[in-house]
DOSEGU-442332 format. One line per 3 residues: number of its first residue (from 1); their letters; for each residue z, x, y of N, C-alpha, C. Coordinates in steps of 0.1 Angstrom, whole numbers, m for minus. Atoms other than C-alpha are relative to their C-alpha. Layout:
<nodes>
NUM) A) Z:X:Y:Z:X:Y:Z:X:Y  ...
</nodes>
This chain:
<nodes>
1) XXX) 0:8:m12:0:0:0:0:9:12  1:m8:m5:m12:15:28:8:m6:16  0:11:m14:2:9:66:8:11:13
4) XXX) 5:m7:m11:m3:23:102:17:8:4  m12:1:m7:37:25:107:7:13:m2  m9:m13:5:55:60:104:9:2:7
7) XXX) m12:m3:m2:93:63:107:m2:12:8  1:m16:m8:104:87:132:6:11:m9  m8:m15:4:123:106:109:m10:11:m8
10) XXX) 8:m8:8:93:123:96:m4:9:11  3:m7:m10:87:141:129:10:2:10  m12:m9:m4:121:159:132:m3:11:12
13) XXX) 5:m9:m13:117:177:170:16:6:1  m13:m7:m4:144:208:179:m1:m1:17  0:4:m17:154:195:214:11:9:3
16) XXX) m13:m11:m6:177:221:238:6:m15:5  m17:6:m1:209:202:242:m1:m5:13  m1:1:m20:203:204:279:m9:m7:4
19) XXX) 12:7:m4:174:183:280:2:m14:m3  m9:13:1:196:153:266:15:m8:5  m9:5:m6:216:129:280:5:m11:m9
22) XXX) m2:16:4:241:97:269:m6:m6:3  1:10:m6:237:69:274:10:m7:3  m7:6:m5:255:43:294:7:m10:m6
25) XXX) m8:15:9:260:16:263:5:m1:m14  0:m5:11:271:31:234:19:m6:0  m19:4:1:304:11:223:8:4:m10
28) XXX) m13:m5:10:316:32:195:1:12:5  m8:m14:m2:342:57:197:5:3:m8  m5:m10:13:354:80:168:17:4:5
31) XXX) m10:m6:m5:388:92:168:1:15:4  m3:m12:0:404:125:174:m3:5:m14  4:m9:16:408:135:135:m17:2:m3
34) XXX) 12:3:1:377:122:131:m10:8:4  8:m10:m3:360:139:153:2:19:m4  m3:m15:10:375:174:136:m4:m3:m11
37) XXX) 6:0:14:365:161:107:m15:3:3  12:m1:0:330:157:121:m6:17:3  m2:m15:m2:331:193:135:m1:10:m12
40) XXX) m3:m11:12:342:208:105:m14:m5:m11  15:5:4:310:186:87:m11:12:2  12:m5:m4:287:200:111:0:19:m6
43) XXX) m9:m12:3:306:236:108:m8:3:m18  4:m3:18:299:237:70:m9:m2:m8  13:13:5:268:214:62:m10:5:9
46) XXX) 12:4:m13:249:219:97:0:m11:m1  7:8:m1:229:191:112:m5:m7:m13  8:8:11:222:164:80:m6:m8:8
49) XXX) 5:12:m2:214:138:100:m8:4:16  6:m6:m14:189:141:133:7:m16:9  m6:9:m12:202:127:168:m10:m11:3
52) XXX) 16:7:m2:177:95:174:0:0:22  m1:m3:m18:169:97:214:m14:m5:5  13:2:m8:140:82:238:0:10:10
55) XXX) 2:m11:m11:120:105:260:m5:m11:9  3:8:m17:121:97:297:m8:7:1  8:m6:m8:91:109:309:m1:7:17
58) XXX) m3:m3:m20:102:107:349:8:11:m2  m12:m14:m2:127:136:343:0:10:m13  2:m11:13:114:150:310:13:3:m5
61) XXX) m15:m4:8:150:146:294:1:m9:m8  0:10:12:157:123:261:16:m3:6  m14:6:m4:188:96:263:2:m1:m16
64) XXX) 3:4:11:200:92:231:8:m14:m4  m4:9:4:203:65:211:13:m4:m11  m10:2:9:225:71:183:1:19:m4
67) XXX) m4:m7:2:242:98:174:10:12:11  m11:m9:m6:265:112:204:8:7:m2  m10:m8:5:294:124:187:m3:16:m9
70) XXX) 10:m12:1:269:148:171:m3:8:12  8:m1:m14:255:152:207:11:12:3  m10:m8:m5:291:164:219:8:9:m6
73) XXX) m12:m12:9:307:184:191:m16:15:0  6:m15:m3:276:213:202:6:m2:13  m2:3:m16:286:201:238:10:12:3
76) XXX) m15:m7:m2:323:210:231:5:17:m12  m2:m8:9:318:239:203:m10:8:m1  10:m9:m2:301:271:212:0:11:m12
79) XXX) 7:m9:12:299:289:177:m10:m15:m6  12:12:3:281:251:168:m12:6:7  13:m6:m4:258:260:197:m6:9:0
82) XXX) m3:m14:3:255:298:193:m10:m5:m16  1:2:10:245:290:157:m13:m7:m1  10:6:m2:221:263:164:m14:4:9
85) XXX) 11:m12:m14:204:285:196:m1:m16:7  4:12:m15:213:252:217:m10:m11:m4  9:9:4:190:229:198:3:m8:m10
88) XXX) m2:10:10:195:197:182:m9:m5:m7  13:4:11:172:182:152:m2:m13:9  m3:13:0:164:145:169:m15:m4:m2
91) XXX) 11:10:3:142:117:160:m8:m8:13  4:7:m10:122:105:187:m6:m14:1  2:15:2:118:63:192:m10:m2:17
94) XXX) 8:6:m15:95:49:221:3:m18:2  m1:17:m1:110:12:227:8:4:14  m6:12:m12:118:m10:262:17:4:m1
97) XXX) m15:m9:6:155:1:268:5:m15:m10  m7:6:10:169:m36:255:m4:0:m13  8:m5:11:151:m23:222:8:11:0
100) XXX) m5:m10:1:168:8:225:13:0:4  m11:3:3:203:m7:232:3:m8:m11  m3:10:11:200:m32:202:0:12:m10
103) XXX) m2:m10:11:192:1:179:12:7:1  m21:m4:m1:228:18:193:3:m9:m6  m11:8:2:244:m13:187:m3:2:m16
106) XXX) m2:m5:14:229:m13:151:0:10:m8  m6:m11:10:232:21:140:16:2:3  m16:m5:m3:267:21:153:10:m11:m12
109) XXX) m9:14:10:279:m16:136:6:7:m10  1:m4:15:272:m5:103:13:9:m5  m8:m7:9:299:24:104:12:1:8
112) XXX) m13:0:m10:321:25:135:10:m11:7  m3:11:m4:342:8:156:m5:m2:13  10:5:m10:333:m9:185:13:m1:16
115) XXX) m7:3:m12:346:m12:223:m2:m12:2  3:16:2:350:m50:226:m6:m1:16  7:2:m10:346:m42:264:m13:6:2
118) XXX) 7:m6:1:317:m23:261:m11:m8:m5  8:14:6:299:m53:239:1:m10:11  6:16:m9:307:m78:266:m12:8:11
121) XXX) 7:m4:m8:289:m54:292:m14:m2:m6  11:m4:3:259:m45:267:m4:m21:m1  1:12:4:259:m87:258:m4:m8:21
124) XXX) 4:3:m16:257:m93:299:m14:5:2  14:m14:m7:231:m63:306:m13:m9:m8  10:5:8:210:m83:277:m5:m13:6
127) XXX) 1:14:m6:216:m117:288:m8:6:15  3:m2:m14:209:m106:326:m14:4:4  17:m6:m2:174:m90:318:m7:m9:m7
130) XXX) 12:13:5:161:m123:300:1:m3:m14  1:7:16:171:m121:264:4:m11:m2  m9:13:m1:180:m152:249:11:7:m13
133) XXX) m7:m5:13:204:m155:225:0:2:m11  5:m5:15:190:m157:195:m5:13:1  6:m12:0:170:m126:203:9:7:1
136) XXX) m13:m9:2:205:m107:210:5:m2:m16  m10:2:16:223:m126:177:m12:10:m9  7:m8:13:189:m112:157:1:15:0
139) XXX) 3:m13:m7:184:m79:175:13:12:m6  m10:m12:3:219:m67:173:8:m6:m12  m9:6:6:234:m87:146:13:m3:m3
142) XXX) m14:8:4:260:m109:151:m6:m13:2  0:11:7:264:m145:144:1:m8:15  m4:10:m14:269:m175:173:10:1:5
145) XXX) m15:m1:m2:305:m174:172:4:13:8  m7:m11:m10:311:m138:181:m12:4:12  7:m4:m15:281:m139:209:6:m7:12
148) XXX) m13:11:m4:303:m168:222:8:8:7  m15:m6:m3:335:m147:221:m6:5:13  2:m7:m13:320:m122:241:m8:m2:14
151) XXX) 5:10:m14:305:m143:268:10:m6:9  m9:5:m3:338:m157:267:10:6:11  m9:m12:m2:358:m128:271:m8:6:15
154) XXX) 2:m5:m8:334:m114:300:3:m11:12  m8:12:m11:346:m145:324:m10:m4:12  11:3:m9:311:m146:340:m7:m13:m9
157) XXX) 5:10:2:297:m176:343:m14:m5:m3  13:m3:0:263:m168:346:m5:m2:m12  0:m11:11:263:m155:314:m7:m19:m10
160) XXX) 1:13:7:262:m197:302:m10:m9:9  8:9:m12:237:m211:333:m11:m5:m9  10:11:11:209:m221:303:7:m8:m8
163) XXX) m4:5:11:233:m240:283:5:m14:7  1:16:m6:233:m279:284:15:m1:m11  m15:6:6:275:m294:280:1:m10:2
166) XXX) m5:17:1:284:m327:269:10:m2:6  m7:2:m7:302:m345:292:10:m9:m8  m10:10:8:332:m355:271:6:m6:6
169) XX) m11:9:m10:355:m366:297:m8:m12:2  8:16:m3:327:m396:302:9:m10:m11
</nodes>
C-alpha cells in the first residue's frame, strides 16, 4: 500500500540548541527526581527520542513542540552539551500553531501531568482563534465534561457566547 504521507521521524535534523525555543503552551511539568532521572537517561542512553519542533521561518529558530524537558536538561547540563556539540536530534512538523498546540497537548496527555491552569489558557487561546469545540474535544482529546470544567474554571464568559441555554426559571 503505497501513500504520499512520510512521518517526520524519518528525517531526524541535528538542530544547535540555540536556534530553539519553548513554547508558550506546554502544560506538563515533570518533577525534580524526575527530571534527575531524566538526566541520568540522557547521561547513559543519549538522545532516544528526537525533540519534535516547527521552524519559524521569520527568525530562522524552531519552537518546539514536544519534548522540553529534553530541550532543558542540555540547557541546564554542560557535559550533556559538551558531549552532544550543542545539537539536539528533532523532528521537524509544518502545521498552523492551533495544530501545533493540540500535538503538545497530545504528546504530553498520554504520559505527564498537566497544569489545569495552563489547559484553561491553551482551551481559551483555542476557543478565541475560532475552534469549536468539538474540534478542541477531537484534536486534543478530551471528552464534553472536562472541556466544560475548564471553560468553567477559566471564569470568562466569552469562552460560552455560541452556546444556546434553556431558560428554566420560565
Amino acid at each position: 500500500m503505497q501513500t504520499s504521507f512520510k512521518s517526520p521521524v524519518w528525517d531526524i535534523k541535528a538542530i544547535p540548541i540555540e536556534k530553539i525555543t519553548a513554547n508558550t503552551y506546554n502544560p506538563n511539568h515533570v518533577a525534580p527526581p524526575e527530571m534527575k532521572l531524566l538526566y541520568q537517561s540522557i547521561k547513559e542512553d543519549g538522545y532516544t527520542m528526537p525533540i519534535v519542533v516547527y521552524h519559524v521561518p521569520e527568525t530562522d529558530t524552531y519552537e518546539i513542540v514536544d519534548g522540553y524537558h529534553r530541550y532543558t536538561t542540555m540547557l541546564k547540563h554542560k557535559d550533556i552539551y559538551e558531549r552532544e556539540n550543542g545539537l539536539l536530534p528533532c523532528s521537524v512538523i509544518d502545521k498552523p500553531l492551533e495544530d501545533r498546540m493540540a500535538s503538545t497537548i497530545r504528546h504530553n496527555r498520554a504520559r505527564g501531568s498537566h497544569d489545569v491552569n495552563l489547559m484553561v489558557n491553551i482551551v481559551k487561546e483555542l476557543t478565541e482563534s475560532g475552534m469549536s469545540d468539538a474540534w478542541i474535544m477531537k484534536n486534543i482529546g478530551m471528552d464534553a465534561d472536562e472541556l466544560l470544567r475548564l471553560k468553567q474554571i477559566s471564569g470568562l464568559a466569552s469562552l460560552f457566547q455560541d452556546k444556546d441555554y434553556s431558560q428554566a426559571w420560565e
